[in-house]
Every structure is written in structure tokens, then in C-alpha cells.
DRENNUTI-999120 format. One record per residue (C-alpha): residue number from 1; chain; residue in one letter; x negated, y, z negated. Coordinates in nm, 3 decimals, decimal comma. Each point is the difference from the previous one (the first is absolute). Layout:
# residues N
guvo|selo|titi|u|v|w
NUM|A|a|X|Y|Z
...
END
This chain:
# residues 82
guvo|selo|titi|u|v|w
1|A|x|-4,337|19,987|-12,184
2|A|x|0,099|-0,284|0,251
3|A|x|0,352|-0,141|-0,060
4|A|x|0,195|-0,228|0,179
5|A|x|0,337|0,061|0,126
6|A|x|0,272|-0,135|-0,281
7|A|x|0,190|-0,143|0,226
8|A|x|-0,226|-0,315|0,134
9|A|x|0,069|-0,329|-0,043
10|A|x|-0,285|-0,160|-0,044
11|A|x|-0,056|-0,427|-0,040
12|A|x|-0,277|-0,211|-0,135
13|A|x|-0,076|-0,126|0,360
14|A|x|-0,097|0,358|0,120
15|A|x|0,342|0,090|0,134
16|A|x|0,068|0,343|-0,004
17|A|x|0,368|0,186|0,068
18|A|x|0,106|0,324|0,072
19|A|x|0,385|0,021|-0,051
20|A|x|0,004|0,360|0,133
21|A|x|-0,132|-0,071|0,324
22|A|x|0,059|-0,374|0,006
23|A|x|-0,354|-0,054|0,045
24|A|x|-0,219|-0,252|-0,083
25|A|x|-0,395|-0,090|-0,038
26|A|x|-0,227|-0,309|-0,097
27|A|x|-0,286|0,070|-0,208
28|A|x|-0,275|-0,244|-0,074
29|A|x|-0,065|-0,093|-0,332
30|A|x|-0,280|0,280|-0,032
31|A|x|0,245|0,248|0,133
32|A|x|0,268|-0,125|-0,252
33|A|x|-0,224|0,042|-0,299
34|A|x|-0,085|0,341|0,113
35|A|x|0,352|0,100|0,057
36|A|x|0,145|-0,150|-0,295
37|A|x|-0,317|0,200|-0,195
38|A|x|0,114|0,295|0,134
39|A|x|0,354|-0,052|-0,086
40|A|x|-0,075|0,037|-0,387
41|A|x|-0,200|0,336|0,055
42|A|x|-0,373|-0,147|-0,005
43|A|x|-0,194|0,247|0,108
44|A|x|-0,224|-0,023|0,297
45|A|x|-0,296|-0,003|-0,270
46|A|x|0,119|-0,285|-0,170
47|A|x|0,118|-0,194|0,303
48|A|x|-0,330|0,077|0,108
49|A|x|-0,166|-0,146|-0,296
50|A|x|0,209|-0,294|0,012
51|A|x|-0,112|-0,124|0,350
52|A|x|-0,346|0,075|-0,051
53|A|x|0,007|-0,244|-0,351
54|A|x|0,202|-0,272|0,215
55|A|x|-0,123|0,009|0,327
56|A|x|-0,322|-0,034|0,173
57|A|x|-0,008|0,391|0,161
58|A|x|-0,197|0,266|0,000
59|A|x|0,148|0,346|-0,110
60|A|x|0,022|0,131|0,341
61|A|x|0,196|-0,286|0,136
62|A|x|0,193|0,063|-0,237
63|A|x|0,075|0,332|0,078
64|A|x|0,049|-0,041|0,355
65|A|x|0,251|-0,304|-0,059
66|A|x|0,179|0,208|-0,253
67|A|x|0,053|0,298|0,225
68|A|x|0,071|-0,232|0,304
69|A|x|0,293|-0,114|-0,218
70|A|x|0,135|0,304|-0,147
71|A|x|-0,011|0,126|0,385
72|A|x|0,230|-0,332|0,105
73|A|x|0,274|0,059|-0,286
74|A|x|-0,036|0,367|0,075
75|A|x|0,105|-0,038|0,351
76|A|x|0,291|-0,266|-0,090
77|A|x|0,094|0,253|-0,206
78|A|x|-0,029|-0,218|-0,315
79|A|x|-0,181|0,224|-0,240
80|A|x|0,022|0,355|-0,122
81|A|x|-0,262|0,211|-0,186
82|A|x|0,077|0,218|-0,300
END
């Protein structure tokens, strides 16, 4: 399972703040809803699900946006897998 660090501050407008590293992103308002959707322990499944219902994609852009973003956070070191 994807979670996100504890530690981010995270605003409505897509702000996102690391206090440990005094870091700090902008997400769009996709990004947001993804990151905020994996910040109460959706799965990838039902994330998944979700943007295939709401949004006019195919599964396999899907996929590669998904990994595309777990790769960014990843590398910002804003995510952890357990």
C-alpha cells in the first residue's frame, strides 16, 4: 500500500509542504485529488476505478498517469510503501 508521508501540509489550492525538508510542490487539481485519495489509503484499484467513472480515459492512460505520479512523489520523497 501507497501512503503519504504524515507530515505534509497539504491546501485546497494544491499546495503541498514538507516541514522536514522545507520543501514544497504545486499540484494541479487532478494531482490534488489523486494525492488527497491516496492520503486516506484508497487503493490503486479503487483510485483506479474512480478516474475511469469520472473521467474520459482509457484504462491504460490511466495506468501510465498513475505510475508517472507515484514515480514524481517517489522521487520527492513524499510517499512510502508498506
Amino acid at each position: 500500500m501507497t501512503k503519504i508521508k504524515h507530515s505534509l501540509a497539504i491546501n485546497d489550492n494544491g499546495f503541498v509542504f514538507d516541514p522536514v525538508t522545507g520543501e514544497s510542490f504545486t499540484l494541479n487539481p487532478v494531482g490534488l485529488e489523486m494525492l488527497r485519495k491516496l492520503d486516506i489509503g484508497q487503493s490503486k484499484e479503487e483510485i483506479k476505478s474512480y478516474y475511469l467513472d469520472n473521467y474520459d480515459l482509457d484504462k491504460w492512460t490511466f495506468e501510465k498517469a498513475y505510475l508517472d505520479f507515484i514515480a514524481l512523489l517517489e522521487k520527492n520523497h513524499l510517499i512510502s510503501h508498506d
